[in-house]
C-alpha positions in Angstrom: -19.1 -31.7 1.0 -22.2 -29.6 1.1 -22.9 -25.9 -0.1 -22.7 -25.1 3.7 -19.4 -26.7 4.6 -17.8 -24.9 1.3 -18.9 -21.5 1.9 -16.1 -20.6 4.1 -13.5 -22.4 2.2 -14.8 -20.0 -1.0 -15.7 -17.3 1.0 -11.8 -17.1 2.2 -10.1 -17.5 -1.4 -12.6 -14.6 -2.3 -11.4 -12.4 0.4 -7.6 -12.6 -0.4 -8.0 -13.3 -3.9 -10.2 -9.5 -3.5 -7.4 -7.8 -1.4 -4.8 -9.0 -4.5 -7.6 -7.7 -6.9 -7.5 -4.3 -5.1 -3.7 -4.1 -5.0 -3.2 -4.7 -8.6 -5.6 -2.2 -9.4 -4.0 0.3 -7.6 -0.7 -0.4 -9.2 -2.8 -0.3 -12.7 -3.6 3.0 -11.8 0.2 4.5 -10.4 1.3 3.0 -14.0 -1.5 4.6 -15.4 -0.8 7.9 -13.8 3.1 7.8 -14.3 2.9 6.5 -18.2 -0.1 7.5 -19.8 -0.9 10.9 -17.9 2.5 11.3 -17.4 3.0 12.2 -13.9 6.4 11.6 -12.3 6.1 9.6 -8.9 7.9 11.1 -5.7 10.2 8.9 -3.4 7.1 8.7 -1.4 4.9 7.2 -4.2 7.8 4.5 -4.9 7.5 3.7 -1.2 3.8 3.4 -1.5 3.7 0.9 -4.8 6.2 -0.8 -2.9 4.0 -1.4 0.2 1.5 -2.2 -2.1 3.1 -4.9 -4.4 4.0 -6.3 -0.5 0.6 -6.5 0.4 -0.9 -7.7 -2.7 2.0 -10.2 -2.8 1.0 -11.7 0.3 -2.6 -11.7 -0.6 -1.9 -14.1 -4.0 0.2 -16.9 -1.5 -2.9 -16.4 0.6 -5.6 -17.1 -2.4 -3.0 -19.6 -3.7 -2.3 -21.4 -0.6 -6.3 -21.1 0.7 -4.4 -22.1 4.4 -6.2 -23.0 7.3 -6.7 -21.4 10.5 -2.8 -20.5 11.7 -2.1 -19.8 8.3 -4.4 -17.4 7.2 -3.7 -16.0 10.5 0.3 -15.9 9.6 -0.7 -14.3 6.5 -3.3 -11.5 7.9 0.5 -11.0 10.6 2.6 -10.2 7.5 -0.3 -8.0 5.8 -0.9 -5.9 8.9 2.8 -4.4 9.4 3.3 -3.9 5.7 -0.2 -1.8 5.7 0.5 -0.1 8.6 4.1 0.8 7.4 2.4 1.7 3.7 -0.2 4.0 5.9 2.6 5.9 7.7 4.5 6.5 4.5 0.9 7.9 3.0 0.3 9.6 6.0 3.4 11.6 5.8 2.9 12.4 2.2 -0.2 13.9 3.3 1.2 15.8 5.9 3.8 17.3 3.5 0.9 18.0 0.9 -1.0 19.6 3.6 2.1 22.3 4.4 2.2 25.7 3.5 4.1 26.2 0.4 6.9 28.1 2.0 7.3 25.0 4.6 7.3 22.3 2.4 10.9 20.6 1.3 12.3 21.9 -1.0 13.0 19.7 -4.5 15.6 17.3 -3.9 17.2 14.3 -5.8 15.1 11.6 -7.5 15.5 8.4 -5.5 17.7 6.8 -8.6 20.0 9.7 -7.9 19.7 9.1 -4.0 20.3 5.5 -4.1 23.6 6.2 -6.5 25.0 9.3 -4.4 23.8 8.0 -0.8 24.7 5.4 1.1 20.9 3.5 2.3 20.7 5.1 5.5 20.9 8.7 4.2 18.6 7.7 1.0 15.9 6.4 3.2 16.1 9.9 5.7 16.3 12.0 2.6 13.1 10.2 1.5 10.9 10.5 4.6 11.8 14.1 4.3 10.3 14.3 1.1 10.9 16.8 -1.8 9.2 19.3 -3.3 7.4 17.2 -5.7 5.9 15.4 -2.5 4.4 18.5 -1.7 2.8 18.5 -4.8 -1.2 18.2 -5.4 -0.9 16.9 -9.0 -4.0 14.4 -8.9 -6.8 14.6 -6.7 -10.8 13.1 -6.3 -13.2 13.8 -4.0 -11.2 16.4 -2.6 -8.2 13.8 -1.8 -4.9 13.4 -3.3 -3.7 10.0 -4.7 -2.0 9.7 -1.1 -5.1 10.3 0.6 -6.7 7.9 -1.3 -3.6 5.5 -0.7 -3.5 6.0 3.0 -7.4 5.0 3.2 -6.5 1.8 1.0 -3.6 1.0 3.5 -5.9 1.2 6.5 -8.5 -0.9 4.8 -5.9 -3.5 3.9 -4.9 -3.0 7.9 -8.4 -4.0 9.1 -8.5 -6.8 6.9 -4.8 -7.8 8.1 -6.7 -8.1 11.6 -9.8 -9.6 10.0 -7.3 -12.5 8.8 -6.0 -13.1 12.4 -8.5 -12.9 14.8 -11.9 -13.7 12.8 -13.4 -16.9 12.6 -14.4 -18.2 8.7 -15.3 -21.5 10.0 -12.0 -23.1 9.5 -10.7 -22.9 5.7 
C-alpha cells in the first residue's frame, strides 16, 4: 500500500475520530459548566448532552469500525437524524431565550421530578415547553448563549452526517 492509497483510509478515521473529539469536548464543557461553575442544566440542556453523547457515540463505532463505503454511509444515516433532532431541541431553547421575559415559561419541575410525577408522554411535552430556567441567559460568547453555540455544533455535525453519505473518500 502506498501513501496515496492510505490517505483516504486515514483521512476517514480522522474525520470521525474528529467529530467524537468535538462531542467529548462539548460534554467536557456542559460538565464543566454544571460542576465547576456551577450552573444547573435545564431539561433542554439534558436533551442536548443527550443528542450529543448520541452523536459522538456513533462517531467512536465509526473511527473504531473505519467501514467502507455503505458503512460509513449507514453511520453518516444515524448521525444526521440525531443532529437534526439535537438542532431542533437547541433551536427551541433559543427561541425561548430569545422571548420577552413576561412570555417565557414560567419555572417548572426539574426533569428528575418530571420523570417521577409524569408519565413519559407528559414529561417529554412539559420539556419542549421549557421552564423558566430555559429562558435563562446564564452563559454566553460572542454574543451566543451555550444553545446557540450548541445549535451551530448540531448543524455542523448535520453536514458532516451528509458528508458521510453522499461524499466520495476514495473507498475506506
Amino acid at each position: 500500500m502506498n501513501l496515496q492509497e492510505s490517505l483516504p483510509l486515514m483521512s476517514q478515521r480522522i474525520i470521525f475520530l474528529g467529530g467524537f473529539l468535538i462531542c467529548a469536548g462539548l460534554m467536557g464543557a456542559a460538565l464543566f459548566f454544571q460542576y465547576v461553575m456551577n450552573l444547573e442544566p435545564c431539561p433542554l440542556c439534558i436533551f442536548q448532552r443527550i443528542f450529543v453523547i448520541v452523536i459522538g457515540l456513533v462517531l467512536l463505532a465509526g473511527a473504531l469500525h473505519n467501514p467502507e463505503t455503505l458503512g460509513r454511509r449507514v453511520y453518516g444515516g444515524l448521525t444526521v437524524p440525531a443532529a437534526a433532532l439535537g438542532a431542533g431541541v437547541a433551536g427551541r431553547h433559543v427561541w425561548i431565550q430569545n422571548l420577552p421575559f413576561d412570555q417565557q415559561p414560567g419555572c417548572g419541575y426539574s426533569l428528575n421530578d418530571m420523570l417521577e410525577s409524569f408519565p413519559l408522554q407528559k414529561t417529554l411535552k412539559l420539556v419542549f415547553e421549557g421552564s423558566g430556567g430555559c429562558g435563562q441567559v446564564l452563559w454566553s460568547f460572542l454574543g451566543l448563549s451555550m444553545p446557540g453555540w450548541v445549535l451551530l455544533f448540531f448543524l455542523g455535525f448535520t453536514v458532516l452526517g451528509f458528508l458521510l453519505i453522499f461524499s466520495r473518500f476514495g473507498g475506506r
